[in-house]
C-alpha positions as CSV (number, residue, x, y, z in Angstrom):
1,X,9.2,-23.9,-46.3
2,X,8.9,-20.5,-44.4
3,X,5.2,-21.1,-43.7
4,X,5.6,-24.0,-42.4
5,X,8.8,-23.1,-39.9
6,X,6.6,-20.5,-39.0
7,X,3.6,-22.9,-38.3
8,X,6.0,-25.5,-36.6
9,X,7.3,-22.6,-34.1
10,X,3.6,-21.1,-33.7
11,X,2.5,-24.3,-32.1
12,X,4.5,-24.7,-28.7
13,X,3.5,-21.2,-28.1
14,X,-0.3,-21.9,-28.6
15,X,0.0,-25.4,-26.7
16,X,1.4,-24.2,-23.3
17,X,-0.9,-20.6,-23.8
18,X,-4.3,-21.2,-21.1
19,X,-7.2,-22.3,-23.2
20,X,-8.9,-19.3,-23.1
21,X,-5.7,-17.3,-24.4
22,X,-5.9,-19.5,-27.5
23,X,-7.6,-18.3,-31.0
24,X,-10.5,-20.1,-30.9
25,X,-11.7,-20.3,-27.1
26,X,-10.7,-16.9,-27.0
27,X,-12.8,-15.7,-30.1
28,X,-15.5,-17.4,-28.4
29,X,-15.1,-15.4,-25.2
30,X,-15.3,-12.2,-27.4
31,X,-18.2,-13.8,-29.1
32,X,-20.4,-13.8,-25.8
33,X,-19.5,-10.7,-24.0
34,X,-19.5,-8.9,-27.1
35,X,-23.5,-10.0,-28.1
36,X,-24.1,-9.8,-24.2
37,X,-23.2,-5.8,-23.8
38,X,-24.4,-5.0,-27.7
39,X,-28.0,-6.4,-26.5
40,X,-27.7,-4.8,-23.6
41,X,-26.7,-1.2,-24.9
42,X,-29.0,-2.2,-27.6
43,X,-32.2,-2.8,-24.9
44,X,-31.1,1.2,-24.0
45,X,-31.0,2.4,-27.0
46,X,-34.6,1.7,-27.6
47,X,-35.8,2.6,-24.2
48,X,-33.7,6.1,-24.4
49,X,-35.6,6.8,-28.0
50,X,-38.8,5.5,-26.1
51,X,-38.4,8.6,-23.5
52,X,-37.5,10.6,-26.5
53,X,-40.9,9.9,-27.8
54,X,-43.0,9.6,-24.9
55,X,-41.3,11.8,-22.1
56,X,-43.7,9.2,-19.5
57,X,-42.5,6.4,-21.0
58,X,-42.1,3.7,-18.0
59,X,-38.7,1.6,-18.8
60,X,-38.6,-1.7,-18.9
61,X,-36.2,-2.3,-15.8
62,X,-38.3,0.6,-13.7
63,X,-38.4,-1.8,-10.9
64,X,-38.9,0.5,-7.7
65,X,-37.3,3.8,-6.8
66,X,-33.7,2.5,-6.6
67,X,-33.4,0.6,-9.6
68,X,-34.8,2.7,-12.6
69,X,-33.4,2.8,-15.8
70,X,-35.8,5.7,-16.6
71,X,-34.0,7.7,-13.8
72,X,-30.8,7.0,-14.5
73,X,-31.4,8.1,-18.3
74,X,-32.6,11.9,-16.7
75,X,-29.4,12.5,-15.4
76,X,-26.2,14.1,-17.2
77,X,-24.3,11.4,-16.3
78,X,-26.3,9.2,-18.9
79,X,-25.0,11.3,-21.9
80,X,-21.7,12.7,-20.7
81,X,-20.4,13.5,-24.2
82,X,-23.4,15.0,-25.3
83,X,-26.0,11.6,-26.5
84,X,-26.9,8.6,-25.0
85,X,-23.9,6.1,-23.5
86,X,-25.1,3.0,-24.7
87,X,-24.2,4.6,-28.2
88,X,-20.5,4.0,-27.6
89,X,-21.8,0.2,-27.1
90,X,-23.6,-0.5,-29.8
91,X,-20.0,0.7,-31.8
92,X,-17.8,-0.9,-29.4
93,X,-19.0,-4.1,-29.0
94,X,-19.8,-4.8,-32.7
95,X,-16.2,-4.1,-32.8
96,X,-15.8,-7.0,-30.6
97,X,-18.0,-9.3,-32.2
98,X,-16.2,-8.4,-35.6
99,X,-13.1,-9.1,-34.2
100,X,-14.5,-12.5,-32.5
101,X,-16.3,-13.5,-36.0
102,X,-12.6,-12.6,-38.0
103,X,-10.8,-15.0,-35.8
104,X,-13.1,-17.5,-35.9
105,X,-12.9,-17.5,-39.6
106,X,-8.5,-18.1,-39.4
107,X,-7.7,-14.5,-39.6
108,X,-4.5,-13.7,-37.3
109,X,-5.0,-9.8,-36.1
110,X,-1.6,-8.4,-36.2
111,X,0.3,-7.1,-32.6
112,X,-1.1,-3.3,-33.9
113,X,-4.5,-4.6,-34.0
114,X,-4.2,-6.2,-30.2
115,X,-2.7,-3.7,-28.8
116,X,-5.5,-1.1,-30.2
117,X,-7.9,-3.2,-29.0
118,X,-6.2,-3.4,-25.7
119,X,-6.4,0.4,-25.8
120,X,-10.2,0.7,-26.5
121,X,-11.3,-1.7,-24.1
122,X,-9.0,-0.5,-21.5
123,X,-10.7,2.7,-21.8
124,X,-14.1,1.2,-22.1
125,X,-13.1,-0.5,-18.7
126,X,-12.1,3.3,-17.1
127,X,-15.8,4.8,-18.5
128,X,-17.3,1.7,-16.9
129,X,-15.8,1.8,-14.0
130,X,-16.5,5.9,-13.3
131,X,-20.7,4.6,-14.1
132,X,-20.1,2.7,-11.5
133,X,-19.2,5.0,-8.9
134,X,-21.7,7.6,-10.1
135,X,-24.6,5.2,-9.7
136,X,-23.3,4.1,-6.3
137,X,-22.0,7.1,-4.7
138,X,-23.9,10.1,-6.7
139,X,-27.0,9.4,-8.5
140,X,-28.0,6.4,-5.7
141,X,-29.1,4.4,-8.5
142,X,-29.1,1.0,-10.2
143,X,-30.0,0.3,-14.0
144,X,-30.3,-3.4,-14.6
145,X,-28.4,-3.5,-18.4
146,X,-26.0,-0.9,-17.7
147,X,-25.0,-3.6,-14.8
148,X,-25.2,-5.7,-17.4
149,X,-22.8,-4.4,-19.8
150,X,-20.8,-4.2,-16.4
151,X,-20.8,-7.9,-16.3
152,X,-19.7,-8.3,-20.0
153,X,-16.5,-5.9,-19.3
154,X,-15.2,-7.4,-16.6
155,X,-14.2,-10.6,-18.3
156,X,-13.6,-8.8,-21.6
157,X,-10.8,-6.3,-19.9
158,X,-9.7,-8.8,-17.5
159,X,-9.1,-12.0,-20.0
160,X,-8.2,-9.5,-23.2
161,X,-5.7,-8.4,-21.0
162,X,-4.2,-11.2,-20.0
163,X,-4.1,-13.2,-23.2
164,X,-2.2,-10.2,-24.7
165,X,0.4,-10.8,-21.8
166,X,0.4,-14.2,-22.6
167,X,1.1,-13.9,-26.1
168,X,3.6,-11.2,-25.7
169,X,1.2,-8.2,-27.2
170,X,2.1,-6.5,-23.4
171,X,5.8,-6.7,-22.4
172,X,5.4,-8.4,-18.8
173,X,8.0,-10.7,-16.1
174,X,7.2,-13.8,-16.7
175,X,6.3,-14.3,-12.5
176,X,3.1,-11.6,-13.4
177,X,2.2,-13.7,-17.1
178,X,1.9,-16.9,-15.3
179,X,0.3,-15.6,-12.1
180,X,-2.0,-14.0,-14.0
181,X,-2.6,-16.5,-16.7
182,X,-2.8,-19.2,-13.7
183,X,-5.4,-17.1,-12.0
184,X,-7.4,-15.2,-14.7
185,X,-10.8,-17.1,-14.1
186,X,-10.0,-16.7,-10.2
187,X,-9.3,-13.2,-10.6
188,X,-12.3,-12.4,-12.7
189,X,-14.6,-14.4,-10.1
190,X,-13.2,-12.1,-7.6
191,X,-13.8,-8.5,-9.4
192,X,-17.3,-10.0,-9.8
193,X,-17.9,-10.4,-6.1
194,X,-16.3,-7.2,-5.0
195,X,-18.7,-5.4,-7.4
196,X,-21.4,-7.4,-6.1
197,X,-20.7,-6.0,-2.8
198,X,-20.1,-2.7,-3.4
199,X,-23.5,-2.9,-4.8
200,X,-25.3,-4.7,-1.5
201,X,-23.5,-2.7,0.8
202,X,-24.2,0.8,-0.9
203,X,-27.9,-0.4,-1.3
204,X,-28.4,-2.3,2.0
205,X,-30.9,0.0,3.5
206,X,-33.2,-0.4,0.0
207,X,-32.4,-4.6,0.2
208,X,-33.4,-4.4,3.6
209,X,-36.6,-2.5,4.3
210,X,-40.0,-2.2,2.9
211,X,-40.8,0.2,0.0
């Protein structure tokens, strides 16, 4: 009988959540930004050891002389705690995929395990967002699948965020949960164009004239 009082008072909660705030959608979400950035730190990975082994080793996404993974790699900012960033992603986002593949499967991740997720990702999201402004406003570079794993963050932090407002994980007013939970797609749509042009704007003289 407790189970199912507990199941009966789980459900109104899970039927007026957004449907990307619910176990299932939401597993999928973490499904596809987590394979998204853990190919993409993956695809670094390999060119990093390819530069390791061959120092003129021309990256794959060596475009022209403002977007260069290779030149990115040469510069401290690419192994600020001493290796290769896209390390931390291979580890982090096969954390998210395990999380997405346990969920999918019926587990229910206790509050602890939310809010240490929240946590990691949150300070994924603060490491992200200081590449950012080192490729824009100190190294004057772009590298194609670190903007990549940019683009799997955004709706990672922005939509594991809200869902653990939703469900309580985050105390919150309930004006800000259903703002936010009314305007998460909106809000991530709008991240995505500011960083879009951040990017055009700090690279409109490269967009703009001849190489």
């Amino acid at each position: 009988m407790p189970d199912a009082t507990a199941t009966l008072d789980h459900r109104p909660a899970e039927a007026s959540s957004p449907r990307f705030a619910r176990p299932r959608p939401f597993a999928v979400l973490l499904l596809v930004t987590g394979i998204i950035g853990w190919v993409a730190s993956a695809v670094l990975v390999a060119e990093r050891l390819a530069l390791f082994r061959d120092p003129e080793h021309v990256t794959s996404c060596d475009i022209n002389p403002w977007v260069s993974c290779g030149k990115v790699m040469g510069s401290w900012q690419s192994e600020l705690f001493g290796f290769p960033n896209p390390l931390i992603g291979i580890v982090a986002f096969a954390v998210i995929i395990t999380t997405a593949m346990a969920v999918l499967a019926g587990a229910q991740l206790g509050r602890w395990y939310w809010i240490g997720l929240q946590v990691a990702v949150s300070l994924g999201t603060v490491f992200v967002i200081w590449l950012w402004s080192q490729a824009l406003f100190s190294l004057y570079l772009l590298c194609l699948y670190c903007m990549v794993v940019w683009a799997a963050m955004i709706p990672l932090f922005l939509l594991l965020t809200i869902r653990n407002l939703v469900h309580g994980i985050i105390p919150a007013p309930a004006g800000l949960v259903r703002f936010t939970a009314d305007w998460a797609w909106t809000l991530v749509a709008l991240i995505y164009i500011a960083v879009a042009a951040s990017v055009y704007l700090r690279f409109f003289p490269a967009f703009t004239s001849p190489l």
